[in-house]
N, C-alpha and C positions, 0 to 999 in steps of 0.2 A: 277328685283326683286319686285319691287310696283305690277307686274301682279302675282306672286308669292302669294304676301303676299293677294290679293284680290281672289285668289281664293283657299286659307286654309281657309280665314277667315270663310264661312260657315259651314268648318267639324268643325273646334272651337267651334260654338256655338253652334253647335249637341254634341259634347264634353261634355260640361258642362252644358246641357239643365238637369233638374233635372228629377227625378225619378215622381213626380206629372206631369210635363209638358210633358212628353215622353205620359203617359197613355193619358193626355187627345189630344194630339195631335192625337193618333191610334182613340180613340172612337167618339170624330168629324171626323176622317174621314170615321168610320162605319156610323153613323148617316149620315151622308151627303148622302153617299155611299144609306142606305137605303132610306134617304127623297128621291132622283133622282131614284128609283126601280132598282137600281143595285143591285143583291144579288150572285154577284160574291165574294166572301170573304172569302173564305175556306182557303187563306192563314195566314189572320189574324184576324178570330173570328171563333167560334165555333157556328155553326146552331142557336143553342138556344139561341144566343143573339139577333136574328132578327127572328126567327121564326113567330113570332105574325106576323110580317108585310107580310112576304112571301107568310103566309098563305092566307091573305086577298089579297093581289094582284093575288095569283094564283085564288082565289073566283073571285072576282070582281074586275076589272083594274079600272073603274069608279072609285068606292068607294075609291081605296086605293090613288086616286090622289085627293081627297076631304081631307081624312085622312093626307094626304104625305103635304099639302098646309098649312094645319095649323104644322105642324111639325116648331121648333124654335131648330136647334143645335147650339143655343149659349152656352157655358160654363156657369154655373151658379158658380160652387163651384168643389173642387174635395176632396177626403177626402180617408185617406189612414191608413191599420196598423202600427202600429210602428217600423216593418221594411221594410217598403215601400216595399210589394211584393203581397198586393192585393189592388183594387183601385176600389171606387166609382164614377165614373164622372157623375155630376146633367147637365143636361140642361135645358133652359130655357120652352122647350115646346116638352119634346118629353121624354120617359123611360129613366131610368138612367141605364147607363151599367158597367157592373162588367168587371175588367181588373185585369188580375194577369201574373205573372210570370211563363211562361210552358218553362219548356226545355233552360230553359237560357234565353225568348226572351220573351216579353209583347204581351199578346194576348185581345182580349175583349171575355169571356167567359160564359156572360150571360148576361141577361137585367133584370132589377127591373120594375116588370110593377107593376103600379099604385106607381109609385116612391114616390110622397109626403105622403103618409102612413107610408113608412119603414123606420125608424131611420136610419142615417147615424152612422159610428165607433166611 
């Protein structure tokens, strides 16, 4: 039973993980995803969330690992509408990415570039 109960416990906390920590959980993992030049992610973002970076890494691989090194995907803030079905997630050193609700399932569906310009909700 004790092994039972150790391994629900993590769909539990996926359970009731809330609607801000689901987004920002997906958009660190795009962010990571792109700081590392993985641009495999058709499953859970839309192109134009990472676009910018793709584009430069397809230009210049140099460049974009100079770019990609200063890159910080720490959570700063996440910030949501009032029915939590579209989402902001800030980080520390890198675009902020828009996250909403497609098809029933949280996607990251674009990036705020020059983030600290554009008001949050």
């Amino acid at each position: 039973m004790k092994k039972l109960v150790c391994l629900l416990m993590p769909l539990s906390l996926i359970a009731c993980s809330s609607p801000n920590d689901n987004a920002a959980d997906l958009a660190s993992t795009v962010c990571e995803q792109v700081k590392d030049g993985n641009f495999d992610l058709a499953d859970i973002a839309n192109r134009s969330a990472y676009e910018s970076s793709k584009s430069l890494y397809d230009f210049n691989k140099n460049l974009f690992k100079k770019h990609s090194e200063s890159l910080d995907c720490t959570i700063t803030s996440v910030d949501s509408n009032d029915d939590q079905t579209i989402f902001r997630v800030n980080f520390k050193s890198a675009d902020a990415l828009k996250v909403a609700m497609v098809d029933d399932e949280l996607r990251v569906i674009d990036e705020y570039l020059l983030s600290k310009d554009i008001p949050s909700f």
